[in-house]
mmCIF file of the N, C-alpha and C atoms, coordinates in Angstrom:
data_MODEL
# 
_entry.id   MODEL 
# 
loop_
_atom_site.group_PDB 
_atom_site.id 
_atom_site.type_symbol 
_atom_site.label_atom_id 
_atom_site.label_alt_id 
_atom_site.label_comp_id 
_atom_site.label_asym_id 
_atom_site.label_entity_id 
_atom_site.label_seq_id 
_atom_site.pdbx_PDB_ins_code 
_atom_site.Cartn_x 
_atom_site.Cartn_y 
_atom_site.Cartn_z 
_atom_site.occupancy 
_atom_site.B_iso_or_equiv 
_atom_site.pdbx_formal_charge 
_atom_site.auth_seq_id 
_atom_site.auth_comp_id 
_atom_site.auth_asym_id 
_atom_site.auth_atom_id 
_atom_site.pdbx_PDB_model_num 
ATOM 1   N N  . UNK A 1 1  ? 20.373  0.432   17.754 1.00 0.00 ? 1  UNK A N  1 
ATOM 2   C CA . UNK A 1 1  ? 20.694  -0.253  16.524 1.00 0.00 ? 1  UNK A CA 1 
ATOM 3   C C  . UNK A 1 1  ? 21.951  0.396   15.945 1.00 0.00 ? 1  UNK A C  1 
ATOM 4   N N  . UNK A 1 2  ? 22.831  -0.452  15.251 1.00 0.00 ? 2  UNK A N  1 
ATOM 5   C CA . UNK A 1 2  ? 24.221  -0.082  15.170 1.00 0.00 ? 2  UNK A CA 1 
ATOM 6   C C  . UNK A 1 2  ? 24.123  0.347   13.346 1.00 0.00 ? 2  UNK A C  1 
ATOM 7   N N  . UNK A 1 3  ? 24.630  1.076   12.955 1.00 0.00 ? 3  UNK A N  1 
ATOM 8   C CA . UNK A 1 3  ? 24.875  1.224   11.609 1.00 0.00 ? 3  UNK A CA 1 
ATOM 9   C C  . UNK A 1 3  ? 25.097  0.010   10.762 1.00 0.00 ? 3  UNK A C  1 
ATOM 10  N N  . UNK A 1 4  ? 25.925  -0.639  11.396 1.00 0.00 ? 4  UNK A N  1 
ATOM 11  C CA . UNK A 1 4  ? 26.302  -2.279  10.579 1.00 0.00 ? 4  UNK A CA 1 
ATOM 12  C C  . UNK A 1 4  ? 24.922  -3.040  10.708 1.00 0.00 ? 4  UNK A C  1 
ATOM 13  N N  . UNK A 1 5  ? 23.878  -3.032  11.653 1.00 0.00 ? 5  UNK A N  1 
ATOM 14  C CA . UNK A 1 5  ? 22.630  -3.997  11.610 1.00 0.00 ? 5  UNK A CA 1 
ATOM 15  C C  . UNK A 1 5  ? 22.080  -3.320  10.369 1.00 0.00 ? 5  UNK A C  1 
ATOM 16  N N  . UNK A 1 6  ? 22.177  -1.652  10.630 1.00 0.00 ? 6  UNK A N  1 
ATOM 17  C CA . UNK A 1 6  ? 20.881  -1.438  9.337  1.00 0.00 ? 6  UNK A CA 1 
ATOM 18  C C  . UNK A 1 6  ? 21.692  -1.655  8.292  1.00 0.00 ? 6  UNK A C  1 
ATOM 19  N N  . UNK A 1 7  ? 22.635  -1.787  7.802  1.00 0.00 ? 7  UNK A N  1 
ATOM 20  C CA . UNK A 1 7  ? 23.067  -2.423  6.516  1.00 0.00 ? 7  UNK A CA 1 
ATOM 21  C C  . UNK A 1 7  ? 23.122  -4.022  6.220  1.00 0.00 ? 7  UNK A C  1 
ATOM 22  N N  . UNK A 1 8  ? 23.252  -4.760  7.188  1.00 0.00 ? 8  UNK A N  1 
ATOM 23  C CA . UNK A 1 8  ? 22.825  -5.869  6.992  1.00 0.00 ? 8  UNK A CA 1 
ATOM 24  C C  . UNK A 1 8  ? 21.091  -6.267  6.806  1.00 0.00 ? 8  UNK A C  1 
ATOM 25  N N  . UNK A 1 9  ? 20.384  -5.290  7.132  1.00 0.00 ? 9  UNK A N  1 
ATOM 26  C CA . UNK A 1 9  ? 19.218  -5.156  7.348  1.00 0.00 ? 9  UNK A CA 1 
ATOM 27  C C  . UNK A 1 9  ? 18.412  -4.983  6.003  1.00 0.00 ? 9  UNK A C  1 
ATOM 28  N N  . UNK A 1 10 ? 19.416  -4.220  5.016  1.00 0.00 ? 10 UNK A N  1 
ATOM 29  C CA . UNK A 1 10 ? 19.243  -3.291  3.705  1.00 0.00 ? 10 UNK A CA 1 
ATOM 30  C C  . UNK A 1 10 ? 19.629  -4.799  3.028  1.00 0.00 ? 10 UNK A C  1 
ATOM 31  N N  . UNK A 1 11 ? 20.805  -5.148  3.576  1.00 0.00 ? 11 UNK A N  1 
ATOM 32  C CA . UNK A 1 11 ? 21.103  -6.271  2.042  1.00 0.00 ? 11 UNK A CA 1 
ATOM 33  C C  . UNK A 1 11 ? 20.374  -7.628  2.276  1.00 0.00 ? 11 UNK A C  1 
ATOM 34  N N  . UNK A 1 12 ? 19.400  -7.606  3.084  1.00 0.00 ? 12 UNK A N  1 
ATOM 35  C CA . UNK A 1 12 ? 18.537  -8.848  3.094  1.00 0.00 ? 12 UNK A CA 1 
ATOM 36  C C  . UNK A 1 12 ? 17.752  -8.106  1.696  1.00 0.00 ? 12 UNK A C  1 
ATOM 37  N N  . UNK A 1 13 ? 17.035  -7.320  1.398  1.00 0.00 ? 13 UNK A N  1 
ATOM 38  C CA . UNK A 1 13 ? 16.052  -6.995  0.642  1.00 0.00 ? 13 UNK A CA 1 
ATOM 39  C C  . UNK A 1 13 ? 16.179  -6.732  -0.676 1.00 0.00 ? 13 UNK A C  1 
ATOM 40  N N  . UNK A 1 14 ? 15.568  -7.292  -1.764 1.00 0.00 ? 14 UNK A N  1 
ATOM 41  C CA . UNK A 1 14 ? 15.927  -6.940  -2.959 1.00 0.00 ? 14 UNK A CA 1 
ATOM 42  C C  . UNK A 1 14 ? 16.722  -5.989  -3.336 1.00 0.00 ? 14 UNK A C  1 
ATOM 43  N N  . UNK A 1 15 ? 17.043  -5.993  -4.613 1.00 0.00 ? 15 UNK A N  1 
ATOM 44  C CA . UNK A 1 15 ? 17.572  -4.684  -5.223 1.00 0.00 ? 15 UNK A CA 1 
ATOM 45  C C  . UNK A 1 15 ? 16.585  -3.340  -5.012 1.00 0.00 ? 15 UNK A C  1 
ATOM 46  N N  . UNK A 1 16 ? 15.773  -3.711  -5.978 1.00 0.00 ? 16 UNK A N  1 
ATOM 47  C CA . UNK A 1 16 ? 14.855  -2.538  -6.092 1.00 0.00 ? 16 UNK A CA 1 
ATOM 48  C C  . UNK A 1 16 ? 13.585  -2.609  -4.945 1.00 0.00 ? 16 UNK A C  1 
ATOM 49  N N  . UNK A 1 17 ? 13.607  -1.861  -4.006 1.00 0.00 ? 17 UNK A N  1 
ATOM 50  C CA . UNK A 1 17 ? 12.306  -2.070  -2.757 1.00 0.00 ? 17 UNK A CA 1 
ATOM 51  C C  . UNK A 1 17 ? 11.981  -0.930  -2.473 1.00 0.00 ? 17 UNK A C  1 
ATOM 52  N N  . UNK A 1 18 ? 10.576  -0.502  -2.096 1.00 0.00 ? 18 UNK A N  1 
ATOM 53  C CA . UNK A 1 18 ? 10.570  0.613   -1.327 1.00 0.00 ? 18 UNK A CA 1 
ATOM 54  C C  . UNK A 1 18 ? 10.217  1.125   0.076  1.00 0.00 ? 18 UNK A C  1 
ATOM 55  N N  . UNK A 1 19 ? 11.003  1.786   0.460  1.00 0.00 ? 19 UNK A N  1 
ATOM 56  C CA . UNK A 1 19 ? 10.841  2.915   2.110  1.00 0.00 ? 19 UNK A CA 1 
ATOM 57  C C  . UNK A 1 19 ? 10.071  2.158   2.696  1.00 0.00 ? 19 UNK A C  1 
ATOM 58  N N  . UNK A 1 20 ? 8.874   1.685   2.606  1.00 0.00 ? 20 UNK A N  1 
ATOM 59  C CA . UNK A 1 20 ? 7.909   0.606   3.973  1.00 0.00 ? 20 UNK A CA 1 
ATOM 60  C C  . UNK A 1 20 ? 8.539   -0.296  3.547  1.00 0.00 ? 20 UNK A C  1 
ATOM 61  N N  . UNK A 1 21 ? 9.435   -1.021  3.053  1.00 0.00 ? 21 UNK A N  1 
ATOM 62  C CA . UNK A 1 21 ? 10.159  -2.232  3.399  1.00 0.00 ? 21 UNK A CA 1 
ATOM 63  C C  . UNK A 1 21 ? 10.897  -2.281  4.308  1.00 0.00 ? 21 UNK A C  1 
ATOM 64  N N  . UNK A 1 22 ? 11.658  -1.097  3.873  1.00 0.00 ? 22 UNK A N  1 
ATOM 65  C CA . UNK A 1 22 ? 12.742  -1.036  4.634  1.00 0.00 ? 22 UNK A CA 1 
ATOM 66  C C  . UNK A 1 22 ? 12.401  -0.949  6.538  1.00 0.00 ? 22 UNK A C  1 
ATOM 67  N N  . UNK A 1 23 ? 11.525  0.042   6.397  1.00 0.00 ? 23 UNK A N  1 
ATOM 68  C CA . UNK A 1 23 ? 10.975  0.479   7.399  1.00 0.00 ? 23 UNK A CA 1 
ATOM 69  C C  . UNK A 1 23 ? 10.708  -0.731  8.451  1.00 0.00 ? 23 UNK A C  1 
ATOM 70  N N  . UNK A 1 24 ? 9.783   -2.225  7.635  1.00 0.00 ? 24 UNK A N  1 
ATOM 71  C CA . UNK A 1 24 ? 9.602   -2.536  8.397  1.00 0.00 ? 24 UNK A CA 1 
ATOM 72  C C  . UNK A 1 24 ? 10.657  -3.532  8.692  1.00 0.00 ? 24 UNK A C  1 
ATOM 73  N N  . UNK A 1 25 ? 11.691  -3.542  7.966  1.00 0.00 ? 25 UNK A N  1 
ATOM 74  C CA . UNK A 1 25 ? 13.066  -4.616  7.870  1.00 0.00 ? 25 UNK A CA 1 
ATOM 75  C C  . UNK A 1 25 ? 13.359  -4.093  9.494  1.00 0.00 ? 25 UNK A C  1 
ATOM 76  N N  . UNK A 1 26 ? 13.372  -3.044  9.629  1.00 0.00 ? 26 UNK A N  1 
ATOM 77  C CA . UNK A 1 26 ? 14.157  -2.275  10.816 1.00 0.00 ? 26 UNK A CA 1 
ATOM 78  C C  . UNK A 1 26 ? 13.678  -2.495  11.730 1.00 0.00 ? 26 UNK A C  1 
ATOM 79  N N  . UNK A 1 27 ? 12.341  -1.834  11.935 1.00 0.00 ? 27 UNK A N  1 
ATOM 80  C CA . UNK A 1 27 ? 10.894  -2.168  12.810 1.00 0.00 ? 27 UNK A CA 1 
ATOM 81  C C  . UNK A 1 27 ? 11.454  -3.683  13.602 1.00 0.00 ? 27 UNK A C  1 
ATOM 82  N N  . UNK A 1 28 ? 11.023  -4.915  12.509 1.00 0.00 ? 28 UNK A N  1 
ATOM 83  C CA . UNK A 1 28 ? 11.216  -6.367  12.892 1.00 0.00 ? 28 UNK A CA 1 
ATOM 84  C C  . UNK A 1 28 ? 12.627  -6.329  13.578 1.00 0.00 ? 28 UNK A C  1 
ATOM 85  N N  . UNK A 1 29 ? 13.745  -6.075  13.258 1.00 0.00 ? 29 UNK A N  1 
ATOM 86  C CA . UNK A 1 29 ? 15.023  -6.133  13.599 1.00 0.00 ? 29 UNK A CA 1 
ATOM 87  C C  . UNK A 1 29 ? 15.615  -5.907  15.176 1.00 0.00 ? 29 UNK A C  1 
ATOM 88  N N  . UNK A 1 30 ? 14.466  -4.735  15.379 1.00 0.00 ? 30 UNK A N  1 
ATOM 89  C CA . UNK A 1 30 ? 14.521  -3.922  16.296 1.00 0.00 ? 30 UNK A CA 1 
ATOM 90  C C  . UNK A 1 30 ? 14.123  -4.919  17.655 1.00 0.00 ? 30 UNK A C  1 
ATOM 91  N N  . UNK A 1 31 ? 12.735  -5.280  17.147 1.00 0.00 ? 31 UNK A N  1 
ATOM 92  C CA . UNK A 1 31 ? 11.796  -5.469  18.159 1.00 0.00 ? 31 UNK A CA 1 
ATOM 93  C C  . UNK A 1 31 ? 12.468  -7.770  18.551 1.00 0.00 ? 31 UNK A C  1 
ATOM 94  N N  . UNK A 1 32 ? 13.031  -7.974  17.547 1.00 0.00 ? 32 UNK A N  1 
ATOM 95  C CA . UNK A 1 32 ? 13.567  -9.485  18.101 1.00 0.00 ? 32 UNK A CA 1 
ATOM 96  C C  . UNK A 1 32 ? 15.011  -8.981  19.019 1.00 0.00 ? 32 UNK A C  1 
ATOM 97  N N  . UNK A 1 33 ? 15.907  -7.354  18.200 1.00 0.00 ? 33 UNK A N  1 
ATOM 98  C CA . UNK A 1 33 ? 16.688  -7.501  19.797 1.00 0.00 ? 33 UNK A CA 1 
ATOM 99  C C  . UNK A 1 33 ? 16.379  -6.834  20.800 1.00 0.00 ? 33 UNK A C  1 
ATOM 100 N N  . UNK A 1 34 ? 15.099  -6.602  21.177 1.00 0.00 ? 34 UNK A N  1 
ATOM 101 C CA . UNK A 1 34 ? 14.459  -6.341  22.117 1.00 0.00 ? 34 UNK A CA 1 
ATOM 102 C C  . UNK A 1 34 ? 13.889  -7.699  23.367 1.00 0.00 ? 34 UNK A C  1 
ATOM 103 N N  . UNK A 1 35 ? 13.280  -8.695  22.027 1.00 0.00 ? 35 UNK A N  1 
ATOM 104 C CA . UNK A 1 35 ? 13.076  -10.116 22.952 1.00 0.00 ? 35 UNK A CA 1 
ATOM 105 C C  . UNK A 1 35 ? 14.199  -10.584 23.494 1.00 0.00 ? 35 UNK A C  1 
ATOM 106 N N  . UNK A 1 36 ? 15.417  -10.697 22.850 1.00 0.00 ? 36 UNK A N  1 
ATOM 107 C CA . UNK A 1 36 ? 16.446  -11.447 23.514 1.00 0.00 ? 36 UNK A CA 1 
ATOM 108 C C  . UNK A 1 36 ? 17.002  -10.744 24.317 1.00 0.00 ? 36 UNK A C  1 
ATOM 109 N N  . UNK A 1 37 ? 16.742  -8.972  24.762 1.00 0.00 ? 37 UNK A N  1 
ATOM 110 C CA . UNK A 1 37 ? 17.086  -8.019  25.548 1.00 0.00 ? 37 UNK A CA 1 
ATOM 111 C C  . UNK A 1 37 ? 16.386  -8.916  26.742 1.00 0.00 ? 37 UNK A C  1 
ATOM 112 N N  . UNK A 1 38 ? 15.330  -9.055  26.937 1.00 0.00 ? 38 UNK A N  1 
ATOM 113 C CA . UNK A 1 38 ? 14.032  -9.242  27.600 1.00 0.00 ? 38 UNK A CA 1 
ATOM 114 C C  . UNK A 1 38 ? 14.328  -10.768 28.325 1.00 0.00 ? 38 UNK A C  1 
ATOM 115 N N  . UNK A 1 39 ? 14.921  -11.358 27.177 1.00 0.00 ? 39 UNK A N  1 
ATOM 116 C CA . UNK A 1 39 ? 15.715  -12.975 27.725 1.00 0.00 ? 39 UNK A CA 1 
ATOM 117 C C  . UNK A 1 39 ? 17.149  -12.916 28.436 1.00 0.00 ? 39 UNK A C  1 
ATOM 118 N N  . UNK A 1 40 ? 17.292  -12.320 28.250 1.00 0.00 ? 40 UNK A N  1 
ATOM 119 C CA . UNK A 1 40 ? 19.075  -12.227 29.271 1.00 0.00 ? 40 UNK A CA 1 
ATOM 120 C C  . UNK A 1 40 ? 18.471  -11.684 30.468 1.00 0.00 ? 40 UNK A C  1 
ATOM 121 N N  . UNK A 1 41 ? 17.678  -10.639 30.357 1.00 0.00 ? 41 UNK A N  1 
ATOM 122 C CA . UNK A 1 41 ? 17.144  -9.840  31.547 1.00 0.00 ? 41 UNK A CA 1 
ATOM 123 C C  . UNK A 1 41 ? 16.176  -10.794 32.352 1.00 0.00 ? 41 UNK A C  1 
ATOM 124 N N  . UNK A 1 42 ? 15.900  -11.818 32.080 1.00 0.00 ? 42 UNK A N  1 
ATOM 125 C CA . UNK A 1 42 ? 14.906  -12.600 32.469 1.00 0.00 ? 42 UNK A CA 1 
ATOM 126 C C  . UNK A 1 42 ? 13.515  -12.548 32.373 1.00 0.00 ? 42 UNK A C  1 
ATOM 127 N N  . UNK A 1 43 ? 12.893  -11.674 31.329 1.00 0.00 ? 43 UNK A N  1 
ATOM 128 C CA . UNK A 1 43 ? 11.775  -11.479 31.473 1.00 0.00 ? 43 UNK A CA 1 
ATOM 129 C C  . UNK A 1 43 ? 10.840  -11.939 30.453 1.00 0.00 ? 43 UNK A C  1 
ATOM 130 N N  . UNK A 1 44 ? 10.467  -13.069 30.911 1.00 0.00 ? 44 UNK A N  1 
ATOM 131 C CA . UNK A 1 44 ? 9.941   -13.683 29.669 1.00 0.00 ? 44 UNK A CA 1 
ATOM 132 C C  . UNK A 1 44 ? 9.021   -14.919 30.569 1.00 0.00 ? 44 UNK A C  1 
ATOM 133 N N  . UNK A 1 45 ? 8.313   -15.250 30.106 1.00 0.00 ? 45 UNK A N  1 
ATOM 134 C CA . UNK A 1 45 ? 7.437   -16.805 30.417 1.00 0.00 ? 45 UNK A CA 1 
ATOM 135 C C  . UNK A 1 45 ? 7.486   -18.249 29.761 1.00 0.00 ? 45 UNK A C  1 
ATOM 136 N N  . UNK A 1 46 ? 7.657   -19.222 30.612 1.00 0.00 ? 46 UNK A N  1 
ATOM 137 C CA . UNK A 1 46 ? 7.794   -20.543 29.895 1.00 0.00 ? 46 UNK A CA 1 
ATOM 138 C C  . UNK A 1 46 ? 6.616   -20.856 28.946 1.00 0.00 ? 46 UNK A C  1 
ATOM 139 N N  . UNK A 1 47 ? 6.988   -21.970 28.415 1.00 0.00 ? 47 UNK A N  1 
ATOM 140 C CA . UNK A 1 47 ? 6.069   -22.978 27.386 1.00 0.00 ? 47 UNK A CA 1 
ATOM 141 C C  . UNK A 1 47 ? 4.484   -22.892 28.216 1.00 0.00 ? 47 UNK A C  1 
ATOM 142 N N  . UNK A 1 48 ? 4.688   -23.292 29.403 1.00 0.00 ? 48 UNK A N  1 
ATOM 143 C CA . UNK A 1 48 ? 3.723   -23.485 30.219 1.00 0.00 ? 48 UNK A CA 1 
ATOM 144 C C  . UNK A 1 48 ? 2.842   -22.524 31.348 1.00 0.00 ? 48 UNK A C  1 
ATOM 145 N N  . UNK A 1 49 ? 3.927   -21.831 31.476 1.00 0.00 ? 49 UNK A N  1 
ATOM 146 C CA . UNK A 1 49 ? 3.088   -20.236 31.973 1.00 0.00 ? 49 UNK A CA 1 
ATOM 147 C C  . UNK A 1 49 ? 1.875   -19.880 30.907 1.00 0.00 ? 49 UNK A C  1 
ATOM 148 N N  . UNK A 1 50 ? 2.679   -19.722 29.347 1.00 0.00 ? 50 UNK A N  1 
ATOM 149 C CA . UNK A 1 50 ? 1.438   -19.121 28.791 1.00 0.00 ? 50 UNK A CA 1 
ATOM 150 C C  . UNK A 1 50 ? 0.538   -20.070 28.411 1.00 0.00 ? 50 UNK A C  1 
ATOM 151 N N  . UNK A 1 51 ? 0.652   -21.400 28.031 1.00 0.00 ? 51 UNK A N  1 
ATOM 152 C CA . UNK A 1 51 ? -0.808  -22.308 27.866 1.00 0.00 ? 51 UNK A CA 1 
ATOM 153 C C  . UNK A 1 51 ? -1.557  -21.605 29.471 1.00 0.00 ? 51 UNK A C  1 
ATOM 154 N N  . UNK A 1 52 ? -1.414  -22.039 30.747 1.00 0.00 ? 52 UNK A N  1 
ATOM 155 C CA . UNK A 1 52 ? -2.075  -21.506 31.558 1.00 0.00 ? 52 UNK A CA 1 
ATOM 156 C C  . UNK A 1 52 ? -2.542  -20.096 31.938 1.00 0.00 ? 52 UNK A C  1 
ATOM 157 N N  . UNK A 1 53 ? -2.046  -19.312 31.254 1.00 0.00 ? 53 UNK A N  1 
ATOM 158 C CA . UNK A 1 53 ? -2.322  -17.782 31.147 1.00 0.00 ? 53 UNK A CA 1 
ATOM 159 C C  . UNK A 1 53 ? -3.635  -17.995 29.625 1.00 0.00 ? 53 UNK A C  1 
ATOM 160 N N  . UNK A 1 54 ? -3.472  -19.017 28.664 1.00 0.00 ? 54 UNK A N  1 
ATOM 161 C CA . UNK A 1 54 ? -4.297  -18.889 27.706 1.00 0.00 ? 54 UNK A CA 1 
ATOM 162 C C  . UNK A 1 54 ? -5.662  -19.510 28.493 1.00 0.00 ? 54 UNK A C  1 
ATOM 163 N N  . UNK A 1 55 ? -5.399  -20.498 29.192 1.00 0.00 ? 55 UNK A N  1 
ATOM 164 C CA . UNK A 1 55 ? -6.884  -21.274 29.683 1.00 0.00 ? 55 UNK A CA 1 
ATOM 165 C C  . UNK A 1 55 ? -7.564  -20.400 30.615 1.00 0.00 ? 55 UNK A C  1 
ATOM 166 N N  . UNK A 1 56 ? -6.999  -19.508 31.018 1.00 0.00 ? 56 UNK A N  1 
ATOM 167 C CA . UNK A 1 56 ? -7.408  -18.466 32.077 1.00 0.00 ? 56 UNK A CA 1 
ATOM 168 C C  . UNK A 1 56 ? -8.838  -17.236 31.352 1.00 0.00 ? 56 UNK A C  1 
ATOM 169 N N  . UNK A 1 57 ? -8.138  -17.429 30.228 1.00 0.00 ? 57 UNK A N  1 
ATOM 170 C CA . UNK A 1 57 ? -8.682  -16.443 29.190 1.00 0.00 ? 57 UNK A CA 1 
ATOM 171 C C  . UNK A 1 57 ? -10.109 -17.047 28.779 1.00 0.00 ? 57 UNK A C  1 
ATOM 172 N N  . UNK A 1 58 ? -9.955  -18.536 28.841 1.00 0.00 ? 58 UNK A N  1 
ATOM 173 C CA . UNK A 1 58 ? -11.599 -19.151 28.436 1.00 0.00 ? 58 UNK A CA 1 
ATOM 174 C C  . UNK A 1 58 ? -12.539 -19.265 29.177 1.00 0.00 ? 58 UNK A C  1 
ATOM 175 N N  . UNK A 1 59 ? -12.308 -18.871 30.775 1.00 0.00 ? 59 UNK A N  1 
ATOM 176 C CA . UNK A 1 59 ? -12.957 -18.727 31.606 1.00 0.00 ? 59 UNK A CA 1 
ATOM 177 C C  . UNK A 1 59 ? -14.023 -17.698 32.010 1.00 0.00 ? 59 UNK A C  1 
# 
């Protein structure tokens, strides 16, 4: 995470907030450029992989 995300990260959030906001502003921030890490890299499942990975589960 680059210095410029966590400040864009900071000015989504009110004026006055506290430390577990922030925390989890970052947390969330982190972990979506992690999914699209995960999508360039190819690693991810279609629409339809996971319905059939869910029906698997009712079995």
């Amino acid at each position: 995470m680059t210095r410029e995300e966590v400040i864009e990260a900071m000015n989504t959030l009110p004026e006055k907030f506290d430390l577990d906001a922030l925390v989890e502003r970052l947390i969330h921030v982190e972990k979506v450029e992690e999914g699209f890490a995960a999508i360039e890299r190819g690693e991810f499942k279609t629409h339809e992989e996971v319905k059939d990975l869910v029906k698997s589960w009712r079995k």
